[in-house]
Every structure is written in structure tokens, then in C-alpha cells.
KEPASE-31134 format. One record per residue (C-alpha): x, y, z. Coordinates in steps of 0.5 Angstrom, whole numbers, plus 500, padded with zeros to 3 digits. Each point is the difference from the previous one (the first is absolute). Layout:
BEGIN
XYZ ...
//
This chain:
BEGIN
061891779 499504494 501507500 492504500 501504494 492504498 502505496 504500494 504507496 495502495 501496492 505505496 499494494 493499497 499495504 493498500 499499507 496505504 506500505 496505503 497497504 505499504 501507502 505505496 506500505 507500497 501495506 499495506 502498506 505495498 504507497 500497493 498506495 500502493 507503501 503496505 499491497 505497505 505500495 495496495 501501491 496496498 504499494 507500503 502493501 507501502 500498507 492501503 501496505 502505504 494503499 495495500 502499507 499507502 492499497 500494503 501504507 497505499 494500495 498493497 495501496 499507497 498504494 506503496 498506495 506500496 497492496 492500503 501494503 499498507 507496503 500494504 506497503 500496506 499492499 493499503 497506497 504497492 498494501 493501503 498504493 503495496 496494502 493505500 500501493 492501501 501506503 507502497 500499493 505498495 497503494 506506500 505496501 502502492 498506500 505506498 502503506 500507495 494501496 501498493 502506495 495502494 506498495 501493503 492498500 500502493 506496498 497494504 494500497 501500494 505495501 494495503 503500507 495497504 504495504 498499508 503498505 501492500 498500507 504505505 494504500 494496499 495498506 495494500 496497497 505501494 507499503 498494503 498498493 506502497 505498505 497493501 502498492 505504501 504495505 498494496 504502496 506503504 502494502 507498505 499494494 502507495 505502505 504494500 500500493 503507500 506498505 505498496 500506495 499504506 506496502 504501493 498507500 503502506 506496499 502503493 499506503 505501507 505496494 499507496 500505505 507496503 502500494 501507500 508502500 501506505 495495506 494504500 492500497 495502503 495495503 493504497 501500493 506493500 496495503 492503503 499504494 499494495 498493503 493502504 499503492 501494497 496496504 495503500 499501493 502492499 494500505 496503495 502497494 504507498 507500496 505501505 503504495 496506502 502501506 502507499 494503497 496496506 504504505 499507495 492498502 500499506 504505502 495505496 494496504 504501507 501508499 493501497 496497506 505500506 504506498 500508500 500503492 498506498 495500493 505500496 505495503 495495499 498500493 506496498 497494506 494500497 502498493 504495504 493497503 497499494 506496497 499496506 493499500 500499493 505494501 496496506 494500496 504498494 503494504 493498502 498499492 507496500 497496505 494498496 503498494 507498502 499496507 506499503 502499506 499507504 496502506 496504495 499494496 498496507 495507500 498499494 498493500 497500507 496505496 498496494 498495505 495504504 503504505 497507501 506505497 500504495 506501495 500508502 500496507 507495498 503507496 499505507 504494504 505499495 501509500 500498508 505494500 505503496 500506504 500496506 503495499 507502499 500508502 500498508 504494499 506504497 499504506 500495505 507495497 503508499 498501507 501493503 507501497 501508503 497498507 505494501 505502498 500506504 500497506 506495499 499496506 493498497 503498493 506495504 494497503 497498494 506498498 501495505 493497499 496502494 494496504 499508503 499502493 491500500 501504508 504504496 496502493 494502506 504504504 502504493 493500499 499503507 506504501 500504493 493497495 499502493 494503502 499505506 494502499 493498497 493503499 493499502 494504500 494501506 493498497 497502506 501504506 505496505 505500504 507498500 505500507 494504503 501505495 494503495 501499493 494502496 495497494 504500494 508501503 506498496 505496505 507499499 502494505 507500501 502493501 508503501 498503506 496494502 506495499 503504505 496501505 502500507 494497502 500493497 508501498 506498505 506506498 496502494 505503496 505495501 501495494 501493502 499494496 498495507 494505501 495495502 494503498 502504494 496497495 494504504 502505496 495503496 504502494 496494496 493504502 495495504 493498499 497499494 505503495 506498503 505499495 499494495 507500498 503500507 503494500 503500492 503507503 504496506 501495495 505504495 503503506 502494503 503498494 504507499 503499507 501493500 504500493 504507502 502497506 502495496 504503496 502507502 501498508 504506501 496505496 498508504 498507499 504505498 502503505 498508500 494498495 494504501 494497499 495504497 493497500 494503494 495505502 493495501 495502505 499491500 506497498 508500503 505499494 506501500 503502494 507497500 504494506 507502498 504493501 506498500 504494502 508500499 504503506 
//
């Protein structure tokens, strides 16, 4: 049962819910207060495994004042606001976890940014609009188009990195790096050639909605966005007059041939899909490889029979996502595990705490790639914005490990690494996967 938590510390933050209403005491039965979060940062995502274990325990749904959001991390309670996009809306689930400063509005103005979101954090009737075209044309069809550069691209990859003279590389920047970039942008139509600068804007994109700057630190990212955006909306003009065959040149004649889509509409999907679409497969293949071969019983396993391969890539998702965490907000009054959240809340849900919880999960903090119920995990989303590229992210991923099994058998981690990971309060990076492969 849901730890009853009524009251909530006082907002320090400018949050514009009256979390008045629930009294101004600093703390509640559950022991959790403003200064005592269980262990919890939000930002922290070095190890908040422990953590989120302790709020699970202790107090599941709660208000934390350090970010203005309400935190969720049980299974049940994730879930259940997932599926209820009535009452808990997507539409902050791209909104800057800090408030944009005056000097980055102004540069983003001026620049003619007005992307939105492509459809993470629109509700119905609009998103199920968008979405529906948008699958006619992110099709398997499209996929099985992509596996063999998917393939060739791996390949070219693992044989530079074992190339390397003194046995070692880093699988991030090696391998994970580059193939989900190039794939994407082959998706789209798009140059490989301009991986850098794709990955140079989105990591603007990911430090601007998801990360702490200060006013000063996001200028440089908000010149970025605009040179972003200018090119989505770019390649929707090309679509129209070039054709080709793209999934934006699909967009496009779906549109000249009735469908209800704006070109603003195909160029917000293109600002989300280039995000999207290579910046958490980068972590999963980097994590895939991480998690595996830290676990080296796990990794002899998969070499003994790569059909464990797609149990595997689900039991990275669970163990260690890309995305810990995701936002919703309450259009009304409502509860969540029994808990009052009011009109107006922002909600972080946490599916890395869910992933691991006790409840739905044998030994949760175990990895194991025979796990008969990991693809429960929740690290796609559920209900109506669960991941429309979920099945191309396992797909590169599954590629990336049957060809390094192929050709580097014997690869391992560094002994004595460390691994860092980079501050978010939603995606879990790790910033290098220092390998090697000779005794």
C-alpha cells in the first residue's frame, strides 16, 4: 500500500501550485522532509538506484521542493498516470526544467524558433492525428531498409576501434556514438556527413529542456536551437521540391495527398525524431555493452546463444534505461497511490524506480538476461505515447551485439574504470565505456 502523504513542504521555486493547500509543514509521517530526501538528487545520475528504493519504501509519491515536481516511483502508480493521459497531461514533457533566461528568449526569437514537440508532449485529438500519419510512415518496411547500413556501419565501426594499437577504445564514442546518428539521418534524408553538428545540437537540445544552466550558460544552446530548427524546417522545403525517398518526403506526400498535417507539424517531428531517435539509442547499445560486460557470466551466456540476444537488450532497458524519468502534469485534482496531487502539479514519474520494483520485479537489482517478465519494463513509456521507435532502437542494438560478439568475443571493461554518467534530471549517460580486448 501507498504510503498517505497530505502534506508537502512549502514551494521555495516559484511553482505556480498552491501547495498551500496542503498545510505548510516541512514534513510528513513518511519522515521525508526538505532536508532529509531519502538520499534522492534529482539531477544525480551516478547510482539513484539506491535511492529510489528508499522512496519507494518510504514515500512514493511526494513533493520535492528543490524542482517543483511531484515524484512517482512505484510500478502501479508510474504505470497508471501513463495510461491516464486525461487527467495527467503530456503537455510538459518538453518544457525547460529551468525557466529560459531573457538573453535565450531573445536569441530564439529573433532566430524564428517556434518548434514544438513532434509528439511527446501533445494530447488528443492532435497527437492521435499526428501520430497515425506518423506511423504510416515509420514503417518495419523502412526498417528492413536500414538493416543493412545498420549492419555496415557497425561493422566499420568495431573494425576501427580494433584497429587500435595499444587494445583499447572506448565503446561510447567508438561504436554507440555514430551508428544510431547515421541512421537516423538516413531515415530522414539527411547527410551522414553531418553527424557532428547533429550531435552538437542535440546536445544543446538535451541541456536546454532537461538540464540545470544558469542564464549565462544557455546562450550558446539557444543559438544552437535556432540552427536546429532552421534545418528541420529546411528539410521540409527540400521534401517539396526534391521528393526522394525519406520519411519526411513520405510526410510530405501523405500531405499532398489529404492528410490533416501541417509543414510546421512534419518539421516539430523532424526536431523530435533527430533528437529522439539517436540520442537514447546511443545510450542503450553504450549501456547494452556497459551492463553485459559487467556482468561477465551474462556476456559467456550470450555467446553461447545469441537467440538470448532481444531478452537481453529488454533487461538493459529495465536494469539501466536511457531514460529514467519523464513528466507529466495534473489537469485536475487527483490522486496518485492514494496520495493528493492538486490541479496544476507537474509530475516527474520515475520509470527507473519502477523498473525496479519489488513488487512486480523477482530480485530487482539483479541483471539477468533470462528475466522472464523484462519486457514489462516501462522505460519505452506506456499508453498512448509509448515510443514509436522502439522497435528500431532494439533493432540497432541487436545488431551491435550480434556483430561485436562476432568479432570481439573476448572484449571487457577496463578494469578500474570509472564510469561517470552526466547530470539530467531524465537521461542516464554514461559519458565513456572504456574497453579493451587484449590480455
Amino acid at each position: 500500500m501507498a504510503t498517505d502523504i497530505t502534506t508537502a513542504p512549502a514551494s521555495t521555486g516559484g511553482c505556480p501550485v498552491d501547495h498551500g493547500q496542503f498545510g505548510a509543514a516541512s514534513h510528513d509521517a513518511s519522515g521525508y522532509t526538505a532536508e532529509n530526501h531519502y538520499g534522492y538528487e534529482p539531477f544525480d545520475m551516478t547510482d539513484p538506484f539506491p535511492s529510489y528504493e528508499r522512496l519507494r519504501q518510504n514515500a512514493p509519491v511526494h513533493f520535492d521542493e528543490r524542482i517543483d515536481y511531484w515524484i512517482v516511483t512505484r510500478y502501479d502508480d508510474v504505470k497508471a498516470v501513463f495510461d491516464d493521459w486525461e487527467t495527467f497531461s503530456s503537455e510538459n514533457a518538453q518544457a525547460p526544467i529551468r525557466p529560459r533566461s531573457e538573453g535565450a528568449k531573445k536569441i530564439m526569437e529573433e532566430g524564428g524558433f517556434t518548434a514544438y514537440s513532434g509528439l511527446s508532449a501533445r494530447v488528443p485529438p492532435e497527437h492521435t492525428r499526428i501520430r497515425a500519419i506518423a506511423q504510416r510512415a515509420f514503417t518495419p518496411r523502412r526498417f528492413k531498409v536500414l538493416e543493412p547500413t545498420i549492419r555496415e556501419n557497425t561493422i566499420a565501426a568495431l573494425d576501427a576501434l580494433l584497429a587500435s594499437p595499444d587494445g583499447t577504445g572506448d565503446f561510447l564514442t567508438d561504436v554507440a556514438y555514430d551508428i544510431p546518428t547515421i541512421t537516423i539521418l538516413t531515415l530522414l534524408g539527411v547527410d551522414p556527413a553531418m553527424v557532428p553538428t547533429y550531435k552538437r545540437w542535440s546536445d544543446s537540445r538535451a541541456a536546454m529542456t532537461w538540464g540545470d544552466l544558469t542564464d549565462d550558460e544557455q546562450l550558446p544552446h539557444a543559438r544552437n536551437l535556432v540552427e536546429y530548427w532552421q534545418e528541420c524546417i529546411q528539410l521540409v522545403v527540400n521534401a517539396h521540391r526534391d521528393g526522394g525517398d525519406s520519411l519526411v518526403s513520405d510526410l510530405v506526400r501523405a500531405q499532398e495527398g489529404g492528410a490533416e498535417i501541417s509543414d510546421h507539424e512534419i518539421a516539430s517531428l523532424c526536431y523530435s525524431l533527430l533528437f529522439a531517435g539517436h540520442e537514447t539509442t546511443t545510450t542503450l547499445i553504450a549501456n547494452s555493452a556497459r551492463v553485459l560486460l559487467s556482468h561477465r557470466a551474462q556476456w559467456e551466456r550470450l555467446l553461447e546463444d545469441q537467440k538470448l540476444i532481444p531478452g537481453a537488450i529488454d533487461e538493459v532497458l529495465r536494469y539501466s534505461g536511457s531514460i529514467l524519468a519523464w513528466r507529466r502534469r495534473a489537469l485536475t485534482d487527483a490522486e496518485i497511490g492514494g496520495v493528493a496531487v492538486p490541479k496544476g502539479a507537474d509530475i516527474l514519474l520515475v520509470m527507473g524506480s519502477a523498473n525496479r520494483d519489488e513488487a512486480v520485479f523477482d530480485k530487482p537489482d539483479e541483471f539477468d538476461i533470462t528475466r522472464p517478465d523484462a519486457r514489462s519494463h516501462l522505460s519505452f513509456g506506456y499508453g498512448i505515447h509509448y515510443c514509436l521507435g522502439n522497435q528500431l532502437a532494439k533493432l540497432q542494438a541487436k545488431i551491435v551485439l550480434e556483430e561485436t560478439i562476432a568479432r570481439a568475443p573476448q572484449l571487457r571493461l577496463v578494469e578500474g574504470a570509472e564510469i561517470t554518467f552526466g547530470e539530467n534530471l531524465s537521461f542516464r549517460a554514461p559519458t565513456s565505456v572504456p574497453v579493451t580486448w587484449k590480455a
